[in-house]
C-alpha positions in Angstrom: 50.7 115.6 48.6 51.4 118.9 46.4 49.0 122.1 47.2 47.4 121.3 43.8 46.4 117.2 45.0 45.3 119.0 48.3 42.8 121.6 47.0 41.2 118.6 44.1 41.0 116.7 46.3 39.0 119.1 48.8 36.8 120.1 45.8 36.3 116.1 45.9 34.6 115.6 48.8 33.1 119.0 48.6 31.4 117.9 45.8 31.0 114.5 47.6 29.3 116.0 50.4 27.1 118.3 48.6 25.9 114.9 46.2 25.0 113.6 50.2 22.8 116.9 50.8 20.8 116.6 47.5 20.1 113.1 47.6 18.5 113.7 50.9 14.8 115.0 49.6 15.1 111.8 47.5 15.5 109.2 50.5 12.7 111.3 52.1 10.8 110.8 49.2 10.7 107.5 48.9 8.5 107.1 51.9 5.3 108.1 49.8 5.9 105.1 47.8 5.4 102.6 51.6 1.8 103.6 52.2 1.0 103.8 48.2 2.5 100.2 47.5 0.4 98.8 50.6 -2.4 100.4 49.9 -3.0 98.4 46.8 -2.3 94.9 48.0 -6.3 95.1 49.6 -7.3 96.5 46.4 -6.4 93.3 44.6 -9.5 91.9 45.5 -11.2 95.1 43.1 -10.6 95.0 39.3 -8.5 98.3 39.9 -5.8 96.9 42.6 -3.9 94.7 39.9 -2.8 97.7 37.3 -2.2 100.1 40.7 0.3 97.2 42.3 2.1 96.7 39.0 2.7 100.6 38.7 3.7 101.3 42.6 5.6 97.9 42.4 7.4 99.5 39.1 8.3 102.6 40.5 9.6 101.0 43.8 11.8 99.2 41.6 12.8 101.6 39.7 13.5 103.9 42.5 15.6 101.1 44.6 17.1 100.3 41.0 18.4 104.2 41.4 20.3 103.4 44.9 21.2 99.8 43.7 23.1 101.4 40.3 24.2 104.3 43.2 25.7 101.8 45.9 27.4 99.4 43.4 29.4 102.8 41.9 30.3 103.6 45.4 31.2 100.7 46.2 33.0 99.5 43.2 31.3 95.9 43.2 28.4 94.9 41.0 25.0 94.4 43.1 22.2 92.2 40.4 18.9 92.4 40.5 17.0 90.1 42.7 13.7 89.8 41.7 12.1 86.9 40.3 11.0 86.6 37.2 7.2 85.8 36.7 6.4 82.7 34.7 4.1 84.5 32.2 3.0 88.1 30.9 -0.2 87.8 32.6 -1.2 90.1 35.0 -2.2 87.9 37.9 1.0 85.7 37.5 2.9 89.0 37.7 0.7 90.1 40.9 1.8 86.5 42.3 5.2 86.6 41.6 5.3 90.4 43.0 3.7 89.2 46.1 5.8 86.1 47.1 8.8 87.6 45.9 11.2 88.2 49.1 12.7 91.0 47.4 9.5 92.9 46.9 9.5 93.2 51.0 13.0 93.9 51.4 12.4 96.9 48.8 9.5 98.5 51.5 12.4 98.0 54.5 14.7 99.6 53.0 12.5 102.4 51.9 12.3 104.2 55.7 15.8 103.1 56.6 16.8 104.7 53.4 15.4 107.9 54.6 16.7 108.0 57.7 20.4 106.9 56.9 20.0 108.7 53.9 19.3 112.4 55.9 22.2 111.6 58.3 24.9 110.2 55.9 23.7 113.9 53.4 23.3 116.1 56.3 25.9 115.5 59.2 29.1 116.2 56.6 27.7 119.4 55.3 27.2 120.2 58.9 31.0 119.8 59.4 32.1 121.8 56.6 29.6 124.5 57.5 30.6 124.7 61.2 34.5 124.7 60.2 33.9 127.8 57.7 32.0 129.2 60.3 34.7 128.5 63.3 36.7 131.5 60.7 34.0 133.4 60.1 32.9 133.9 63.5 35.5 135.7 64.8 35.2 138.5 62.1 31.8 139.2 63.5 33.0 139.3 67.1 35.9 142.3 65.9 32.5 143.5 64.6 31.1 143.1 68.5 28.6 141.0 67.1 26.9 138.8 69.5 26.7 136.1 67.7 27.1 132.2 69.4 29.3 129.5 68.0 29.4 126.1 69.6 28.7 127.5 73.3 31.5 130.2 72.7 30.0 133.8 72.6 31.7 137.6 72.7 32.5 136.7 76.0 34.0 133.6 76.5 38.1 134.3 77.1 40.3 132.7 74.7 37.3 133.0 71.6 39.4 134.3 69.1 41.4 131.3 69.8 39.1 128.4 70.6 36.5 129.3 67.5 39.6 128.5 64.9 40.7 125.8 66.8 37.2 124.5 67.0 36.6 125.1 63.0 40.1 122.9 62.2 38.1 120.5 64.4 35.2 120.5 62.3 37.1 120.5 59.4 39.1 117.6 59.5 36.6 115.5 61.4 34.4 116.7 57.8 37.4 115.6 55.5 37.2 112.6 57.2 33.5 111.9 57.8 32.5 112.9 53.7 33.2 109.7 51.8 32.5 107.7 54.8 28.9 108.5 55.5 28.7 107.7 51.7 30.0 104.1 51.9 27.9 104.0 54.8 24.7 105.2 53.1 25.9 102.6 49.9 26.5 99.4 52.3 23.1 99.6 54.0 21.8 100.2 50.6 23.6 96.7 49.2 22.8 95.3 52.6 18.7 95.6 51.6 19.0 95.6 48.2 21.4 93.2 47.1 20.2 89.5 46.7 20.1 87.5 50.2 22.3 84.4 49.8 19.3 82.1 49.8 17.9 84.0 47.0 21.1 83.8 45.0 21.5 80.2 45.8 17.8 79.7 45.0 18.2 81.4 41.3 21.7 79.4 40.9 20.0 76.3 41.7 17.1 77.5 39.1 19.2 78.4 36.5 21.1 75.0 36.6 17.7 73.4 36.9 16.8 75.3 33.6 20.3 74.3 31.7 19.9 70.9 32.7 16.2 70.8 31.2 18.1 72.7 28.0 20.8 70.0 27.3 18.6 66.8 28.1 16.3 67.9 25.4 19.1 68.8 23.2 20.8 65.7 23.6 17.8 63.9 23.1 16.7 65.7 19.8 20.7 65.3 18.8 19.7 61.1 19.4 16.9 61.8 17.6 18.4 63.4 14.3 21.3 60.4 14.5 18.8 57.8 14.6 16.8 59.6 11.7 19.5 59.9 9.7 20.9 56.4 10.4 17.7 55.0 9.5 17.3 57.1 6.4 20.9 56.9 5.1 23.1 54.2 6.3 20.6 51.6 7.7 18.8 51.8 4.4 21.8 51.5 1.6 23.4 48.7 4.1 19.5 46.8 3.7 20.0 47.8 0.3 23.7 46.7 0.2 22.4 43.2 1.8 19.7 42.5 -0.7 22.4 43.4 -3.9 24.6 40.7 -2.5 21.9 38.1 -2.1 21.2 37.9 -5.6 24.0 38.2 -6.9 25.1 35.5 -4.7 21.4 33.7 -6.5 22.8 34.9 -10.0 26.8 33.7 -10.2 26.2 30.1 -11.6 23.5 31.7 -14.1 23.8 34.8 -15.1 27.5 35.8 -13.9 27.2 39.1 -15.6 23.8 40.5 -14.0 25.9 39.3 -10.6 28.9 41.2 -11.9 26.4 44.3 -12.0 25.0 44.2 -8.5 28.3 43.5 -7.2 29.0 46.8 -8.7 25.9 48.7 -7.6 27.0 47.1 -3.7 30.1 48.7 -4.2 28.8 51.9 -4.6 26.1 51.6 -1.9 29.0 50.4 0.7 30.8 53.5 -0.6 27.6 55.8 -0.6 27.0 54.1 3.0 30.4 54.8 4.7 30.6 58.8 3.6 27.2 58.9 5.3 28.8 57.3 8.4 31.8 59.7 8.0 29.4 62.7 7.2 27.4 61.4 11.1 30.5 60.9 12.9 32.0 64.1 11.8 28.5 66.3 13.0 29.2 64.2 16.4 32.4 64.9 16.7 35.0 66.2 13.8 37.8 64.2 13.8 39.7 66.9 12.5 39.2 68.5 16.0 40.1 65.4 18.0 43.3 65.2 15.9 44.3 69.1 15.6 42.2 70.6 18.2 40.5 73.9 17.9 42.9 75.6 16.0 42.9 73.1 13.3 39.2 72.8 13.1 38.1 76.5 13.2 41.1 77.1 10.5 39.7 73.3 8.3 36.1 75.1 9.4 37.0 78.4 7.9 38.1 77.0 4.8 35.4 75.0 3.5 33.1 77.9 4.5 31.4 79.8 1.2 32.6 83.0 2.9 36.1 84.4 3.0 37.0 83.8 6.9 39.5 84.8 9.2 40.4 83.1 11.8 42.6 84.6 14.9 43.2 82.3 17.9 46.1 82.4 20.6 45.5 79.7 23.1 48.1 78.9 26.0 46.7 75.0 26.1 44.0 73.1 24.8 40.1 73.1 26.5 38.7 70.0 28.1 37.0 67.9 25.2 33.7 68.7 26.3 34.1 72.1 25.8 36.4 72.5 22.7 33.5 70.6 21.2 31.1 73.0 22.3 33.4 76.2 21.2 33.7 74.2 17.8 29.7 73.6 17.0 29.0 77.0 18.5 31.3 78.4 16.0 30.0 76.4 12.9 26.4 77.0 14.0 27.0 80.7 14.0 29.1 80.7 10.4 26.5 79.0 9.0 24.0 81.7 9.3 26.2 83.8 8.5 26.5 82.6 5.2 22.7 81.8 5.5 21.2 85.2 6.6 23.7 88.0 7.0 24.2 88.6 3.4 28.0 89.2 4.2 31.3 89.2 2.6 33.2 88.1 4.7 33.7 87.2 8.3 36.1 86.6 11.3 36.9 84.3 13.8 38.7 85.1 17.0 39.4 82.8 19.9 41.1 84.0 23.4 42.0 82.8 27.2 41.4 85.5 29.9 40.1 85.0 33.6 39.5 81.6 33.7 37.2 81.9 30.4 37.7 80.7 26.8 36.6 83.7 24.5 35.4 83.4 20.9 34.3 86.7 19.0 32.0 85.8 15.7 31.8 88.8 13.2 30.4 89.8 9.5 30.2 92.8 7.7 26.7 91.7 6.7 23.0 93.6 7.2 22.9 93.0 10.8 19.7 92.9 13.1 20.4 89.2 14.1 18.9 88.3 17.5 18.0 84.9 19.5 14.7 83.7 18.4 12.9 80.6 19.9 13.9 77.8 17.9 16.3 79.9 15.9 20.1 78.8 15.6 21.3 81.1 18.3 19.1 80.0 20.3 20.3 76.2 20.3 23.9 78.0 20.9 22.7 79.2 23.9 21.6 76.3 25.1 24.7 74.5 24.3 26.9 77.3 25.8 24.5 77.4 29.1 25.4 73.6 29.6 28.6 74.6 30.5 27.9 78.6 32.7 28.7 79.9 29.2 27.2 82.9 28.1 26.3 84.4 24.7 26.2 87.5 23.8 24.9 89.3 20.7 25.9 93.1 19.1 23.4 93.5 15.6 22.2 96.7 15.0 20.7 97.1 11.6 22.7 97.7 8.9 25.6 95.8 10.5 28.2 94.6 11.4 27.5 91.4 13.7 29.4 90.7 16.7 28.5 87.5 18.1 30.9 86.7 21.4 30.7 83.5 23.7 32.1 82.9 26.9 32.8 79.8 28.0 34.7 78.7 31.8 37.1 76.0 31.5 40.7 75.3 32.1 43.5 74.7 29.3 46.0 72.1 28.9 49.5 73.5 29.2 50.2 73.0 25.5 50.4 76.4 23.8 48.4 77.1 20.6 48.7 80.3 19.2 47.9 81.0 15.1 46.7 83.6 13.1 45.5 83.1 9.1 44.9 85.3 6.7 41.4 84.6 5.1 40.3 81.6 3.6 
């Protein structure tokens, strides 16, 4: 280590330590908010107690969100948010939810604790560095025949001019080494309080796949739905129709051969009418196109019949499983479809990686912008579909454009490579 590495990195945990000494009024702080957030639970029963427990409960929260943010830096890890969510806006639902909520408690524990670890993890390293300066210091005032007292060595204890330096190097190193310590200390017991309990992570894993489930049984029964409607209104009706053309013609050859000759004809084109509508279904169930060339091919056949110019940019080392290329495929047509519905865009972009475990796809336009997930809206139902799966959706519209739409899906690839890049189509 050079002189220069030596002296930042001093001025590191100086600073370090002096971050530990101003946090401590804050930790202290935080006890005013014990007696004021259980003060208003008996108040509940009074028309006042509800708005007083939502704004205590929010600037516990807040305050714990401080430490939380704090501990995960120090740390390095990432430390969520565990409280529940209440089921409603309403303000007795929220008082509920507040109430029962485990996390709400472990919030008030950790608010002493937090002091107390909080003044000994900010005061005990300044405390070093102080006593090592002073283990220098001291001694000047002694050739001064000052009578000053440093760790039970005075004027005259033999050897002081010695011991108080040897003491101070003490100090010092034990502070070097104590510094970023107490500060991972202070941050563990903070994640240890703060951080979901592993029942309540299980318990919002379990909710959340309870919640997806619910998502893609009602999709999959309003997909049933729209392929019986359009069954019954397209290809059930021109084969009825196709049926009855037949039957009299079949009634008119002997007599009439050329009214047969007709419906014949006008069969024809209902059988042909009939079997694009079957093609049309089975392609919004499943492209061929994407069974045959995988996603490559069906973003790039996608991309080209688009009214937009469209870019597509994919480099994948294998193939997805065929539940989620599928997925990856109608997400993408659902989002370049408004696109060329709503954006008002010129053009667009496609880009499809594999990274960690997760297959990638970034959506973009150079339209107006300010698209967002509305119920019943099309990103919506792309959520949904991507949730079935732990996919997530994520969306980047500020007004005035550009869109970014990006989905992340977690699957494993096939080990044949796929890698292409068009120019626009």
């Amino acid at each position: 280590m050079t002189d220069h590495d030596l002296v930042r990195a001093a001025g590191a945990r100086l600073t370090q330590a002096a971050l530990g000494l101003a946090r401590t009024p804050l930790c202290v702080a935080g006890l005013l908010l014990v007696p004021l957030q259980l003060y208003a639970y008996p108040l509940i029963l009074v028309t006042v107690g509800v708005p007083l427990l939502l704004l205590f409960t929010a600037l516990a929260r807040r305050y714990t969100g401080f430490f939380r943010w704090w501990a995960a830096r120090v740390l390095d890890v990432e430390i969520p948010s565990p409280y529940r969510l209440p089921a409603n806006r309403g303000p007795m639902t929220r008082v509920r939810t507040i109430a029962t909520d485990p996390a709400t408690w472990r919030d008030l524990a950790f608010l002493p604790v937090n002091a107390i670890t909080g003044v000994l993890c900010g005061v005990l390293p300044v405390g070093f560095w102080v006593n090592g300066v002073l283990g220098f210091v001291v001694p000047l005032i002694w050739l001064d025949h000052g009578r000053v007292e440093y760790v039970g060595i005075d004027y005259d204890t033999p050897g002081n001019f010695v011991l108080a330096p040897l003491l101070g190097i003490a100090f010092l190193v034990l502070a070097w080494w104590a510094t970023p310590r107490a500060a991972r200390l202070h941050a563990t017991v903070a994640r240890w309080l703060l951080a979901p309990s592993a029942t309540a992570a299980l318990t919002d894993r379990v909710r959340v796949l309870s919640d997806s489930r619910a998502d893609t049984v009602g999709a999959q029964a309003a997909e049933l739905r729209r392929i019986e409607r359009d069954l019954h209104d397209g290809a059930q009706a021109r084969l009825v129709a196709l049926g009855l053309s037949l039957g009299m013609a079949e009634e008119l050859l002997a007599r009439d051969p050329r009214a047969a000759q007709e419906l014949l004809a006008e069969a024809r084109q209902s059988s042909t009418q009939a079997l694009a509508e079957l093609r049309q279904l089975v392609r919004g169930i499943h492209p061929p196109v994407l069974a045959d060339r995988g996603l490559d091919g069906a973003l790039r056949a996608l991309a080209l019949a688009h009214p937009l110019p469209v870019e597509v940019d994919l480099e994948l080392a294998g193939r997805p499983e065929a539940p989620v290329e599928s997925a990856a495929y109608f997400a993408v047509a659902e989002t370049l479809t408004n696109v060329a519905k709503h954006s008002g865009a010129t053009s667009a972009w496609v880009r499809v990686r594999y990274e960690g475990g997760r297959l990638a796809l970034m959506i973009g336009d150079n339209g107006r912008g300010g698209a967002e997930a509305t119920d019943g809206g099309g990103l919506r139902g792309i959520e949904r579909r991507l949730a079935a799966f732990d996919g997530t959706l994520g969306i980047a519209s500020p007004v005035g454009g550009p869109t970014i739409v990006t989905m992340e899906l977690p699957c494993e690839l096939s080990s044949v490579k796929t890698s292409s890049s068009s120019g626009t189509a």
